[in-house]
C-alpha positions as CSV (number, residue, x, y, z in Angstrom):
1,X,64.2,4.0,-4.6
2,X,62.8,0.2,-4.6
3,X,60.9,-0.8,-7.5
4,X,58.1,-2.9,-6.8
5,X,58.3,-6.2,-9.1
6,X,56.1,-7.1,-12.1
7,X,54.4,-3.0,-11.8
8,X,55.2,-0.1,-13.2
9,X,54.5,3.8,-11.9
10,X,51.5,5.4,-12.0
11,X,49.7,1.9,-11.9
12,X,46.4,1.9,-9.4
13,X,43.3,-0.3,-8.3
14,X,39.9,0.8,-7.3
15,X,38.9,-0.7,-4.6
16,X,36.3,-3.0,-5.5
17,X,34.7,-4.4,-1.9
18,X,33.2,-0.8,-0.8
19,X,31.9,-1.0,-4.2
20,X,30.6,-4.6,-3.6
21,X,29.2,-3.5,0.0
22,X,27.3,-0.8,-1.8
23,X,25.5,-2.7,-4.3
24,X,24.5,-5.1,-1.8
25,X,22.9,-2.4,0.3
26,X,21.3,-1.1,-2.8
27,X,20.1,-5.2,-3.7
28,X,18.7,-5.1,-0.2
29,X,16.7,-2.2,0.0
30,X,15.3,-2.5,-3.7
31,X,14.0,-5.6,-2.4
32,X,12.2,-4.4,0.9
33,X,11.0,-1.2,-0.9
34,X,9.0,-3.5,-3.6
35,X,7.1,-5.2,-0.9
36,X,5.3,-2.1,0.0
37,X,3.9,-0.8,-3.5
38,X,0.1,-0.9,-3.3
39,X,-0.7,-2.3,-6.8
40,X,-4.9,-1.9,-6.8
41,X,-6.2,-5.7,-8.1
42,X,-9.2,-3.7,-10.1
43,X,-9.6,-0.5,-11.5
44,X,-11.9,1.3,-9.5
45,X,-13.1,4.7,-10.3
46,X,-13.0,6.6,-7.4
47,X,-15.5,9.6,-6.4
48,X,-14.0,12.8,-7.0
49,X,-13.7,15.6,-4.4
50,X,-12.0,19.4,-3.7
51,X,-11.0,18.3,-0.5
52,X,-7.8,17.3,0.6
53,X,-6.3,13.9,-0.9
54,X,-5.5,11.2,1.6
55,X,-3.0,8.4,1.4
56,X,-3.3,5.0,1.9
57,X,0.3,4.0,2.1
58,X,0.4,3.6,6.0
59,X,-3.7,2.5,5.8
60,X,-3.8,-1.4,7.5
61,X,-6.9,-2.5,6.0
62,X,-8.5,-1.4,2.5
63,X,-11.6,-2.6,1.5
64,X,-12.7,-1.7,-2.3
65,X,-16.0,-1.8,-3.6
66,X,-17.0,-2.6,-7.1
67,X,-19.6,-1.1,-9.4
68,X,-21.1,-4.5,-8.9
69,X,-21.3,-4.8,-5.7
70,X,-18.3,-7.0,-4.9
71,X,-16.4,-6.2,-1.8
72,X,-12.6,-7.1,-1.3
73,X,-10.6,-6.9,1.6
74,X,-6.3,-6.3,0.8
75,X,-7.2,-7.4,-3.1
76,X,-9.3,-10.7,-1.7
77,X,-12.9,-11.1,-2.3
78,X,-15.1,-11.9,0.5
79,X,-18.9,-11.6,0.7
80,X,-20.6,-8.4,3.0
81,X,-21.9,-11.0,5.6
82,X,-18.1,-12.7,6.1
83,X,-16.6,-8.6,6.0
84,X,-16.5,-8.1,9.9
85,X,-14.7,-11.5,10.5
86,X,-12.4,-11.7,7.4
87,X,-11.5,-7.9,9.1
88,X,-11.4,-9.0,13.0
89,X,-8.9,-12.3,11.4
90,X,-6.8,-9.3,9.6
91,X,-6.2,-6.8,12.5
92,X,-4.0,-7.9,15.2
93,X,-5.0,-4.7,16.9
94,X,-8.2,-3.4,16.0
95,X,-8.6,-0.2,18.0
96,X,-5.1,1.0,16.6
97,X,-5.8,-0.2,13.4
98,X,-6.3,2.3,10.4
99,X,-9.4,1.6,7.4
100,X,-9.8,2.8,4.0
101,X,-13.0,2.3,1.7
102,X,-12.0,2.8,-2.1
103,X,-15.8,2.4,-3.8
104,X,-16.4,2.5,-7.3
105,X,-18.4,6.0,-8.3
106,X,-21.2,3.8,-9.2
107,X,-21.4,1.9,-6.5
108,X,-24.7,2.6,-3.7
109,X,-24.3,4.4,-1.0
110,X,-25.5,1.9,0.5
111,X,-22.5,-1.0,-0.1
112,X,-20.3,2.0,1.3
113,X,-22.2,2.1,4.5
114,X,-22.7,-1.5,5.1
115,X,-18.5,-2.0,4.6
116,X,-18.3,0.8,7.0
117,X,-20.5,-0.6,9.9
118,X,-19.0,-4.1,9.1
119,X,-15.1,-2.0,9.6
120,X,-17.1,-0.2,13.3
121,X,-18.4,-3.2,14.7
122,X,-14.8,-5.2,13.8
123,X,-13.4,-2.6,16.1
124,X,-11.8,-0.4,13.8
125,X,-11.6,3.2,14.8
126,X,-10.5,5.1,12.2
127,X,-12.2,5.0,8.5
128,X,-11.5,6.9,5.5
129,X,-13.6,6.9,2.6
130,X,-11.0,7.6,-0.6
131,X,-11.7,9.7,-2.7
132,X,-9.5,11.7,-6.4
133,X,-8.7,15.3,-6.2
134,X,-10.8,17.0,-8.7
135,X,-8.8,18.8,-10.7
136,X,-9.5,22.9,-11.1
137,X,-10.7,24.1,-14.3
């Protein structure tokens, strides 16, 4: 039997480029997977319901309403009368495109309506007003 030089028996190496290949993969995704967290700019209280929860993970446009009365549109501020527009500028495809409305508990009735006619007359079909699961006593 030949003796390798300089090694003795029972001597092995992990391989370490699978190893290298795998923690690159990992790198990669961990890096595309952070872009999509939906971290909420303000703390908005949302009305709570026994209905069904939503998610707003594959929504294109959220607009939030304050309990002062401040709209945003993706975590930007913009002013009611600038809302269809800043929307219209957003949506590459408006009639496809997807809306959700998280307003404050406190905020009128009447801001959620107004961001909902601005969100119809951008051309967005689809609006969901989002709302917490009330939890059962």
């Amino acid at each position: 039997m030949k003796r390798r030089r300089g090694g003795t028996q029972g001597e092995f190496e992990i391989p370490v480029t699978p190893l290298i290949d795998i923690v690159f993969l990992l790198l990669i995704y961990f890096m595309l997977a952070s872009h999509f967290v939906h971290n909420r700019a303000l703390q908005v209280k949302l009305p709570e319901s026994t209905g069904k929860a939503t998610s707003t993970r594959n929504q294109d446009l959220i607009i939030t309403i304050t309990n002062d009365g401040h709209f945003l549109l993706n975590g930007r501020g913009v002013a009611l009368k600038d809302l269809s527009g800043a929307i219209k500028a957003k949506c590459l495809d408006p009639g496809n495109a997807r809306c959700s409305i998280e307003a404050d508990r406190r905020a009128s009735v009447q801001m959620m309506v107004e961001a909902m006619d601005a969100a119809k007359l951008a051309g967005i079909r689809e609006v969901i007003v989002e709302t917490r699961v009330k939890a059962m006593p």
